[in-house]
C-alpha positions, 0 to 999 in steps of 0.5 A, spaced: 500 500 500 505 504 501 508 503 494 502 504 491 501 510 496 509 513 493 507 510 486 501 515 485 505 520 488 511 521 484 505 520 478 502 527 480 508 530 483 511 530 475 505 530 472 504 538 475 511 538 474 510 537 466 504 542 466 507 548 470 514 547 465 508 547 459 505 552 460 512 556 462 515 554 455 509 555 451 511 561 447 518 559 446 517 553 440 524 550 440 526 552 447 520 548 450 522 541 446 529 542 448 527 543 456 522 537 455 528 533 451 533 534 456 528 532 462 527 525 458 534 524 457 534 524 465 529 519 466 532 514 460 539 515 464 535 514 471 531 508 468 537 505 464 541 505 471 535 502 475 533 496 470 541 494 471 540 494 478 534 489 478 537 483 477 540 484 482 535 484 488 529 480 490 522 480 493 519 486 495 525 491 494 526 487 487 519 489 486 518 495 489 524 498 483 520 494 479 514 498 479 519 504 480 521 503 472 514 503 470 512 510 472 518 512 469 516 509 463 510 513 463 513 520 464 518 518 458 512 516 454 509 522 456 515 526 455 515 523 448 509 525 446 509 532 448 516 534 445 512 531 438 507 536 441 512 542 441 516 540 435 510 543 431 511 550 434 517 550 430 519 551 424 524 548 418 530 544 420 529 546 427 522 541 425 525 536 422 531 535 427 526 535 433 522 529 429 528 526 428 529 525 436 523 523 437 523 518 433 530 515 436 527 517 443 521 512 442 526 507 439 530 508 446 523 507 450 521 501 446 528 497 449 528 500 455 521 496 455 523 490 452 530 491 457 524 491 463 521 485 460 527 481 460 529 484 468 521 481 469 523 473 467 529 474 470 525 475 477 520 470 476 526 465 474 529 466 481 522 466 485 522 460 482 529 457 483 528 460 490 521 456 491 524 450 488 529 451 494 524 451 499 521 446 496 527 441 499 530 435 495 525 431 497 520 434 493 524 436 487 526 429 486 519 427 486 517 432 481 523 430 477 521 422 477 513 424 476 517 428 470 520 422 467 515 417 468 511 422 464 516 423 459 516 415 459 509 414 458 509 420 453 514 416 449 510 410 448 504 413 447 509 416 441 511 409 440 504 406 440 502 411 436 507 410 430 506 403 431 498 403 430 500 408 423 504 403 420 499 397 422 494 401 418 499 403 412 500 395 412 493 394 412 492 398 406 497 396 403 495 389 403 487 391 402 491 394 395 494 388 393 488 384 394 483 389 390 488 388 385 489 380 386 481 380 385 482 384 378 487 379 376 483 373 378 477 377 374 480 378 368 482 370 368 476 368 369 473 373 364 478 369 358 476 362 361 469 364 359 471 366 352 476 360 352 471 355 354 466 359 349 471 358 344 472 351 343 464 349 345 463 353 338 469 349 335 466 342 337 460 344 335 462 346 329 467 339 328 461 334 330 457 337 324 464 336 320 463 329 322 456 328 321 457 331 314 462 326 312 458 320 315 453 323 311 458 322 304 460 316 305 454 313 306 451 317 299 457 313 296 456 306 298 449 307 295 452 310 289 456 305 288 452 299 290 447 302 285 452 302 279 454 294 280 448 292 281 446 296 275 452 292 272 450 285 274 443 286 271 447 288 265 451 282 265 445 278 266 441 280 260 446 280 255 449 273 257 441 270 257 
């Protein structure tokens, strides 16, 4: 509550600091910009300073330097934007040279954020490091073992799953060479039944062939008894 309390104060207390040297300034165009640039730079050096000291600390100092940069961080942005605000006073290359330092102004704020953030894991890796010791060996070796078995059930999940995929990939394959064993089987059966076609027509056709040649015999043995008999009545009725 106290570093809330202290927190809202300084907040307030650079706040009216920022509108008594507004309003002082604000005929001055680039005497104001430069006023507001130099009080930023003191804060990026402040924040600068205290962010390298973070890593350093722990619990509730470590979190109270914390929130510290962070209101720091605010009064930057603001400063930032009112620069911006006062560039537009001026005119010519005095313009253009104060848009150039508020962009590199707003580059140095974002890594002074993204340097916050880094001091921010940094503290919850050491909260957990000291949580993990108070935890004591006992626990942490449980914690480890109950890790292992998982790691071990996480493989032969793994395991089984692969198997199970290369089982069905088997089974597909084997499912493929039965649909096209069936084709095949299909197609011989197919010219089976032409083949068979084939040589019921062949053996129609030979047994009328046969028939025909019976048929031609028997016409001639008739034919030939019919001449010698013919003959044989010749010879008769001239030797009578």
């Amino acid at each position: 509550k106290q570093w809330y309390q202290r927190r809202v104060r300084e907040t307030f207390q650079h706040y009216f600091k920022r509108i008594n040297l507004s309003h002082g300034v604000a005929n001055s165009g680039m005497a104001g910009a430069s006023n507001f640039e130099r009080e930023y730079s003191e804060i990026s050096a402040d924040i600068t300073a205290k962010i390298g000291r973070i890593p350093h600390l722990f619990g509730k100092e470590k979190n109270d330097l914390i929130g510290d940069v962070e209101v720091l961080l605010e009064e930057a942005r603001d400063l930032i934007d009112q620069i911006e605000v006062e560039s537009h006073s001026a005119g010519g290359e005095q313009r253009r040279q104060i848009a150039s330092n508020v962009q590199n102004y707003r580059r140095d704020y974002e890594t002074h954020v993204k340097n916050l953030r880094k001091a921010r894991l940094t503290y919850a890796d050491d909260h957990e490091q000291q949580r993990s010791d108070l935890l004591g060996n006992e626990h942490k070796n449980t914690m480890v073992s109950n890790s292992e078995r998982l790691e071990r059930s996480s493989r032969r999940l793994e395991d089984g799953y692969r198997m199970a995929l290369e089982t069905e990939e088997i089974g597909q394959n084997v499912l493929n060479n039965l649909a096209q064993d069936r084709e095949k089987i299909n197609s011989a059966r197919n010219r089976l039944n032409n083949v068979d076609s084939s040589l019921t027509q062949s053996s129609r056709l030979l047994n009328n062939m046969y028939r025909r040649v019976i048929q031609n015999k028997v016409l001639m043995f008739i034919i030939g008894a019919i001449i010698v008999f013919i003959i044989v009545l010749a010879l008769y009725g001239m030797l009578k």
